[in-house]
HTML snippet that shows the backbone in 3Dmol.js (N, CA, C, O; Angstrom):
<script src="https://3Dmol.org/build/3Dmol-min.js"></script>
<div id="view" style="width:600px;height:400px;position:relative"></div>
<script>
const pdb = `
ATOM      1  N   UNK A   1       0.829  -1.176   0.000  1.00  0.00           N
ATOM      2  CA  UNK A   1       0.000   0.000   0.000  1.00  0.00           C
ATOM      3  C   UNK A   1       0.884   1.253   0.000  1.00  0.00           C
ATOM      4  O   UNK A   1       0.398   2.233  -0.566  1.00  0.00           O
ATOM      5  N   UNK A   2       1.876   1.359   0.442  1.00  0.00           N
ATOM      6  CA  UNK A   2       2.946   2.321   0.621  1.00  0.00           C
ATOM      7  C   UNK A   2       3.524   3.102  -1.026  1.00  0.00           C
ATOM      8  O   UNK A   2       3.525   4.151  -1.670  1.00  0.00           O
ATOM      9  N   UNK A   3       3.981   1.608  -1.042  1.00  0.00           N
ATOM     10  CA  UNK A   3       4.352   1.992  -2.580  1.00  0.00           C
ATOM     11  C   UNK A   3       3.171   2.228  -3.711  1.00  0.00           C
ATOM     12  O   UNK A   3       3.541   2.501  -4.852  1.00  0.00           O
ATOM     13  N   UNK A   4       2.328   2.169  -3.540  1.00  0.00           N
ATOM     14  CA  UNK A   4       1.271   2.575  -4.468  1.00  0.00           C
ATOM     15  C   UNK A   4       1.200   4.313  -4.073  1.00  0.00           C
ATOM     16  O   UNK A   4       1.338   5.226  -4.887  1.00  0.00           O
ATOM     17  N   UNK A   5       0.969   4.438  -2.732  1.00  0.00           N
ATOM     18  CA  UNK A   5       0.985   5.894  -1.935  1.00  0.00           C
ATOM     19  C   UNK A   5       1.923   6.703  -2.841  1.00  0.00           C
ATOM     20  O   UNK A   5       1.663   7.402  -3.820  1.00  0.00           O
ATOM     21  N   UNK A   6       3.308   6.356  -2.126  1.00  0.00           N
ATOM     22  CA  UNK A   6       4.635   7.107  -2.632  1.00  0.00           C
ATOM     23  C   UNK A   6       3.940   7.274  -4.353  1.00  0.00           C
ATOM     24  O   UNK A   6       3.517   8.332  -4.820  1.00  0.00           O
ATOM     25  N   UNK A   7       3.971   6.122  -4.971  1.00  0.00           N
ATOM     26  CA  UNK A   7       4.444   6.268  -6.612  1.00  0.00           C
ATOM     27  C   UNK A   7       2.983   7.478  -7.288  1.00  0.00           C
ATOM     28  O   UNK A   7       3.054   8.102  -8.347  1.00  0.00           O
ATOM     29  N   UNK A   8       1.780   7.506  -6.298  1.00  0.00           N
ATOM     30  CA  UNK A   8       0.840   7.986  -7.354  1.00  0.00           C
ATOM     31  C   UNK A   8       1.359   9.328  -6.336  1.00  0.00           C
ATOM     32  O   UNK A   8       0.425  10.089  -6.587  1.00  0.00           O
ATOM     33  N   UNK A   9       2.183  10.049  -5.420  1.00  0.00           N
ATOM     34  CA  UNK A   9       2.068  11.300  -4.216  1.00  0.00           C
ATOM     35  C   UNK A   9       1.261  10.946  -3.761  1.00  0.00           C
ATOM     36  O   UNK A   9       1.233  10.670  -4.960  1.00  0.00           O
ATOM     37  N   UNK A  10       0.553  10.649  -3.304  1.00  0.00           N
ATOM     38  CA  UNK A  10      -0.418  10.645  -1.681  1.00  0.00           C
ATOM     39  C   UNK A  10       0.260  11.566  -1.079  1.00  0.00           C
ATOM     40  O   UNK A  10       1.378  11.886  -1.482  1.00  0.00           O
ATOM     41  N   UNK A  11      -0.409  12.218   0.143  1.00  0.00           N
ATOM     42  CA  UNK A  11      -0.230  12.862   1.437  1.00  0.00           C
ATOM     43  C   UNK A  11      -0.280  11.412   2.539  1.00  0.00           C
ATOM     44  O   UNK A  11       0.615  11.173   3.351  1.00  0.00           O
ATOM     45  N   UNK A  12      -1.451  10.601   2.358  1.00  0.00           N
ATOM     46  CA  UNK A  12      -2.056  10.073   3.158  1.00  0.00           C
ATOM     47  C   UNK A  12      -2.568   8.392   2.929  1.00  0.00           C
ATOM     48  O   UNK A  12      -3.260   7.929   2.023  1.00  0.00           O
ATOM     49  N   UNK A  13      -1.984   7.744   4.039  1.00  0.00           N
ATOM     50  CA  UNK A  13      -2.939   6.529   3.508  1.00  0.00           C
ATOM     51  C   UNK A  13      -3.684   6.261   4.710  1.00  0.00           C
ATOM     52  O   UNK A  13      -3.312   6.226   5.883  1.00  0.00           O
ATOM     53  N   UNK A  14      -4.606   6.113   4.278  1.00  0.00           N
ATOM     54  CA  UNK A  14      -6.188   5.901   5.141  1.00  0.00           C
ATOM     55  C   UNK A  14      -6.289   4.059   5.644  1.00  0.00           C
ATOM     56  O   UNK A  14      -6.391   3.077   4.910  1.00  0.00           O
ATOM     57  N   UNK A  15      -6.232   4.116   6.731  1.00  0.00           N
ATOM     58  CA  UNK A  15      -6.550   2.151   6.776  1.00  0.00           C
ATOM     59  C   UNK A  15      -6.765   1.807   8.048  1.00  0.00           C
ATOM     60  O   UNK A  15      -5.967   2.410   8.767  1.00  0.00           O
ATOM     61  N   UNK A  16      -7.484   1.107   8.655  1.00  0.00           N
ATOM     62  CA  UNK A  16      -7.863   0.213   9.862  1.00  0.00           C
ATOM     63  C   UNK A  16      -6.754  -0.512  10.327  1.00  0.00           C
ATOM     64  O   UNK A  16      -6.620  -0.731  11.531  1.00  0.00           O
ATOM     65  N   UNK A  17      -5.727  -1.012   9.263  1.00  0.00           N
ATOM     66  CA  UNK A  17      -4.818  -2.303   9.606  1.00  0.00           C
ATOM     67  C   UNK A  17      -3.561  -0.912  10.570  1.00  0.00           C
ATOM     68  O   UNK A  17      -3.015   0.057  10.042  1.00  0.00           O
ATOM     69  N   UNK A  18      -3.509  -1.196  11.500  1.00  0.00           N
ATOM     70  CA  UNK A  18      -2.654  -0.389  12.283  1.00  0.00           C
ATOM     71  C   UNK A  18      -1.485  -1.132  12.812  1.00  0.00           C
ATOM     72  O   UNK A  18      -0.477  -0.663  13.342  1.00  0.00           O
ATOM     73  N   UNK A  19      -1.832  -2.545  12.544  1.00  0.00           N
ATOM     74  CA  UNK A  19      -0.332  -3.061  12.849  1.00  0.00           C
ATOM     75  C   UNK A  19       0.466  -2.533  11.677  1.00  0.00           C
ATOM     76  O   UNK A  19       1.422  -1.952  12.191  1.00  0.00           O
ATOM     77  N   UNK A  20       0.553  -2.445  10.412  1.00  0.00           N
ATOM     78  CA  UNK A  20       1.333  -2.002   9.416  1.00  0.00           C
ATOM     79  C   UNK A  20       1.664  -0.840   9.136  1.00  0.00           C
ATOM     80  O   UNK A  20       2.412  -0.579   8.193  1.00  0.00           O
ATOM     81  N   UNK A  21       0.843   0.563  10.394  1.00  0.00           N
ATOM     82  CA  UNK A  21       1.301   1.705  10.493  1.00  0.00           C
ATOM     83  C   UNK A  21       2.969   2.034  10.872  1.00  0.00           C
ATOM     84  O   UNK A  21       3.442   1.344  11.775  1.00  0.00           O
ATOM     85  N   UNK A  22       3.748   2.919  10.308  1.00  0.00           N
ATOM     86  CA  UNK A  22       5.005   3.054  11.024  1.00  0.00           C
ATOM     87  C   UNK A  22       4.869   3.609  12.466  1.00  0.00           C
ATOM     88  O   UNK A  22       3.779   3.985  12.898  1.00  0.00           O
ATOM     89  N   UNK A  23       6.047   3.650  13.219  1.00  0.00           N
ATOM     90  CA  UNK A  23       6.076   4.274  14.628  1.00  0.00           C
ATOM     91  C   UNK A  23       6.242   5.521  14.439  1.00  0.00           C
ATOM     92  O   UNK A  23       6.886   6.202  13.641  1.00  0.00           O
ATOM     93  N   UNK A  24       5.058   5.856  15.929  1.00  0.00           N
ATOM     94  CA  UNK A  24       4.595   6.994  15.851  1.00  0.00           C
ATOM     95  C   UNK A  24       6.460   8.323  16.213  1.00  0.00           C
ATOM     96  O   UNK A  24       7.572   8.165  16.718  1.00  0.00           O
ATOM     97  N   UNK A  25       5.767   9.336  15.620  1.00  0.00           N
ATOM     98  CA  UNK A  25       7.168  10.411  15.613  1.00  0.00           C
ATOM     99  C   UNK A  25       6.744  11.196  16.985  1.00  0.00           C
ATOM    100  O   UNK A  25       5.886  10.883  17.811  1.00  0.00           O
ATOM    101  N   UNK A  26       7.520  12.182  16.957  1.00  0.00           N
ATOM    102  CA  UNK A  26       7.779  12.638  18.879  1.00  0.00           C
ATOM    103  C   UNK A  26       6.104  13.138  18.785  1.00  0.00           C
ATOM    104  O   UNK A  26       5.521  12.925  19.848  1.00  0.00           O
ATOM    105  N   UNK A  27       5.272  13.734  17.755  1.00  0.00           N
ATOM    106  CA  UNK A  27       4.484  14.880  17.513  1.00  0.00           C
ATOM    107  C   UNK A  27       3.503  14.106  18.275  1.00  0.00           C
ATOM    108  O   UNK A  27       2.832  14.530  19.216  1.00  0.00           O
ATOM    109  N   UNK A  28       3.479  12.284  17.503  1.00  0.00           N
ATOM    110  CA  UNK A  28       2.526  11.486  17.835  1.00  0.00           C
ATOM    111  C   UNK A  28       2.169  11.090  16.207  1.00  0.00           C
ATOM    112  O   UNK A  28       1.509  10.065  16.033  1.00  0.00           O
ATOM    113  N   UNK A  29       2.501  11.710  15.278  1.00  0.00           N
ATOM    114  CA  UNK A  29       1.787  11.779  13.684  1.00  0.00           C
ATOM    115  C   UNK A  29       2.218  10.384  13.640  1.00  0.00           C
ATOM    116  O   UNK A  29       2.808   9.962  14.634  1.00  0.00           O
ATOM    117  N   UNK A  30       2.009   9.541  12.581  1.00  0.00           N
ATOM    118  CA  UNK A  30       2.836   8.114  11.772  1.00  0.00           C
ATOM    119  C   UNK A  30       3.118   8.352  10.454  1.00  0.00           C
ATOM    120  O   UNK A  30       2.398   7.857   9.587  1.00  0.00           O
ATOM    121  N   UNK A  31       4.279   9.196  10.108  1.00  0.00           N
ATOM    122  CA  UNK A  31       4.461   9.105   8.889  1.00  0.00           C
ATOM    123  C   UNK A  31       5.465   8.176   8.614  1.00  0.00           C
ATOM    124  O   UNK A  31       6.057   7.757   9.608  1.00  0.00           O
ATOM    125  N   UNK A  32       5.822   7.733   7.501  1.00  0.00           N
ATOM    126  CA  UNK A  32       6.833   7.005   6.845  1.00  0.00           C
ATOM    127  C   UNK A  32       6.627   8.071   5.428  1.00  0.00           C
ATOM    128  O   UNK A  32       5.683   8.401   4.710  1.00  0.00           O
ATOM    129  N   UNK A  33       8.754   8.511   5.546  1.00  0.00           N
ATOM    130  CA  UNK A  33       8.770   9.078   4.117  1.00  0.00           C
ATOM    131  C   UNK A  33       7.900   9.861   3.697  1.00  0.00           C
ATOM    132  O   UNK A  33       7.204   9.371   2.807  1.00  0.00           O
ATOM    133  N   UNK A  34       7.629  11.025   4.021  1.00  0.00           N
ATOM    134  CA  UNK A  34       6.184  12.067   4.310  1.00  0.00           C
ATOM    135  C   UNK A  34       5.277  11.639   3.571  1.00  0.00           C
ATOM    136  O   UNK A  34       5.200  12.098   2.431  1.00  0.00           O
ATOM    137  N   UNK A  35       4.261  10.555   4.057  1.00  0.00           N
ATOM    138  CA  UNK A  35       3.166   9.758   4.105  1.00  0.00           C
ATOM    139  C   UNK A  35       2.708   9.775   5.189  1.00  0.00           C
ATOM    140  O   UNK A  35       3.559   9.167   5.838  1.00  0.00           O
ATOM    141  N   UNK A  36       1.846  10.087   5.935  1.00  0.00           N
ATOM    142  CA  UNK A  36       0.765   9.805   6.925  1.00  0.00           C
ATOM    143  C   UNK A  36      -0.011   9.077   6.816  1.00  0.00           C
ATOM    144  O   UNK A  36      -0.775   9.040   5.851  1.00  0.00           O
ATOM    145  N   UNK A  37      -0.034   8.122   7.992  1.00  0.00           N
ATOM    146  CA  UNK A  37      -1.475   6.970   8.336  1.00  0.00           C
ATOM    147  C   UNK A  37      -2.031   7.601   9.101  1.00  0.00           C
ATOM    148  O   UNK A  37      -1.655   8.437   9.923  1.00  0.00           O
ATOM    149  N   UNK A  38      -3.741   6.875   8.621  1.00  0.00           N
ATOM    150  CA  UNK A  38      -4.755   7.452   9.390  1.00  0.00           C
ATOM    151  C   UNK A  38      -5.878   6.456   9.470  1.00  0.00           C
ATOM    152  O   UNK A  38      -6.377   6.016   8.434  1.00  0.00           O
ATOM    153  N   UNK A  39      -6.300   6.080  10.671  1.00  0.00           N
ATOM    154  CA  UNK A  39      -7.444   5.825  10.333  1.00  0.00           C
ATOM    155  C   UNK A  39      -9.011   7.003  10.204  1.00  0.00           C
ATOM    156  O   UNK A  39      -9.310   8.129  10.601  1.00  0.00           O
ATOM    157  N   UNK A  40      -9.841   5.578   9.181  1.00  0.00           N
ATOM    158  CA  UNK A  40     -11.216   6.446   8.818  1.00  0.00           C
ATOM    159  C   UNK A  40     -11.135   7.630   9.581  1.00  0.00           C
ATOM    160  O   UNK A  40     -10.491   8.615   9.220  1.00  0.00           O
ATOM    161  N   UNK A  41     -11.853   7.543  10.753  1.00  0.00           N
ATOM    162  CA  UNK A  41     -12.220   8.676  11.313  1.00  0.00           C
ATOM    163  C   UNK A  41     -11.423   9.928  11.801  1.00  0.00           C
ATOM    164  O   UNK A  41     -11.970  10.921  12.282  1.00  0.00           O
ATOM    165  N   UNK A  42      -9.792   9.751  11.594  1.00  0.00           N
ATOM    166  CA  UNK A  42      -8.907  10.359  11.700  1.00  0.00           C
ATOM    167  C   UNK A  42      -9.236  11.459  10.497  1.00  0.00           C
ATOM    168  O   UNK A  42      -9.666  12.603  10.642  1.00  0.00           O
ATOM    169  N   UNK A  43      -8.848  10.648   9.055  1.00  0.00           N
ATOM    170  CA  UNK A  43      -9.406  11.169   8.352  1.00  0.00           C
ATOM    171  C   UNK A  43     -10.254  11.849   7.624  1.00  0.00           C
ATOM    172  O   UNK A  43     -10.128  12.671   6.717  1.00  0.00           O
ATOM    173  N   UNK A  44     -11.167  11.357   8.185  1.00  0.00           N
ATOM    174  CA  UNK A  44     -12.954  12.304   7.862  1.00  0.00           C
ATOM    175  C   UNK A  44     -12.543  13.914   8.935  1.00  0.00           C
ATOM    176  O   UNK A  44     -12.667  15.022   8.412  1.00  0.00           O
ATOM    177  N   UNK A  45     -12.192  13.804  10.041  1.00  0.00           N
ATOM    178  CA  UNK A  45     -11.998  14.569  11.062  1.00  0.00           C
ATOM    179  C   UNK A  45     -11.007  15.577  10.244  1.00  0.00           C
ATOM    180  O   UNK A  45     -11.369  16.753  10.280  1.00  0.00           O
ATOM    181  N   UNK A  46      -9.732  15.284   9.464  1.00  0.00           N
ATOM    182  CA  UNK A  46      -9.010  16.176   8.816  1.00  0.00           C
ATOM    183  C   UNK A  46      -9.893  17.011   7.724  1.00  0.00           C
ATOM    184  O   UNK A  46      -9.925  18.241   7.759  1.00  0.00           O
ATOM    185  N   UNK A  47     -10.687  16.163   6.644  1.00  0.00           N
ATOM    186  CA  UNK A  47     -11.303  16.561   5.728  1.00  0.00           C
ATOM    187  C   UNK A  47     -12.209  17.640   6.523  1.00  0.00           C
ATOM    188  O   UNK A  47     -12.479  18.665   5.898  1.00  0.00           O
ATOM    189  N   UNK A  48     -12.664  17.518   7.734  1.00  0.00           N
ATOM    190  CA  UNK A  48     -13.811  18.350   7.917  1.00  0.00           C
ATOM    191  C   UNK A  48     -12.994  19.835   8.552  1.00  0.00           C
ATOM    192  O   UNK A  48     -13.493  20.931   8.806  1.00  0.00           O
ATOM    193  N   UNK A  49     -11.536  19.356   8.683  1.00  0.00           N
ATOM    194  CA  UNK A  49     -11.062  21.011   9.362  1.00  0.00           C
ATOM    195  C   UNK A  49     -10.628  20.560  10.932  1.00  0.00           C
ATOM    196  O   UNK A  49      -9.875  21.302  11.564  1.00  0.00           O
ATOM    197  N   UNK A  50     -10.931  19.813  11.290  1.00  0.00           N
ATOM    198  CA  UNK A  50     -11.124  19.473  12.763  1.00  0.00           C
ATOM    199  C   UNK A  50      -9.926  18.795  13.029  1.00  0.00           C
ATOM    200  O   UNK A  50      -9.900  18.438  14.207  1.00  0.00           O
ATOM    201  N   UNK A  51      -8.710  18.409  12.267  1.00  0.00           N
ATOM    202  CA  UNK A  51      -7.582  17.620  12.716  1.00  0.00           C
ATOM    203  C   UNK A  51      -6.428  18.601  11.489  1.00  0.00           C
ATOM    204  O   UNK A  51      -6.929  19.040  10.454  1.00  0.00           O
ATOM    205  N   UNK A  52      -5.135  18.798  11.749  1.00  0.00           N
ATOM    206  CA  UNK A  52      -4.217  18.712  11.029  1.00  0.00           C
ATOM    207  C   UNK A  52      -2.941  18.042  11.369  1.00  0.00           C
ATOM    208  O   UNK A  52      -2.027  18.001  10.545  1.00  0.00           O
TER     209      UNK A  52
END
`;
const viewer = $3Dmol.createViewer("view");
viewer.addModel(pdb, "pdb");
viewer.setStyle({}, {cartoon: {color: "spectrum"}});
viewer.zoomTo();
viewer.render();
</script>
């Protein structure tokens, strides 16, 4: 899923499976290689303004 992310730019990959998230950074974010995981509702919460 990563490499699909990276190759099309993503910001973001969206997913439930959280064992395959990277470790979290000091902020708390999970990026790998400026990619961010999120789950759903993480996400809906960004889209609406309410998370960055």
């Amino acid at each position: 899923m990563w490499a699909a992310a990276k190759a099309s730019g993503a910001q973001y990959v969206v997913s439930g499976n959280t064992r395959d998230y990277p470790s979290s950074q000091t902020d708390g974010r999970l990026i790998y290689e400026g990619i961010e995981y999120l789950g759903g509702d993480a996400f809906l919460a960004l889209l609406a303004g309410g998370v960055e």
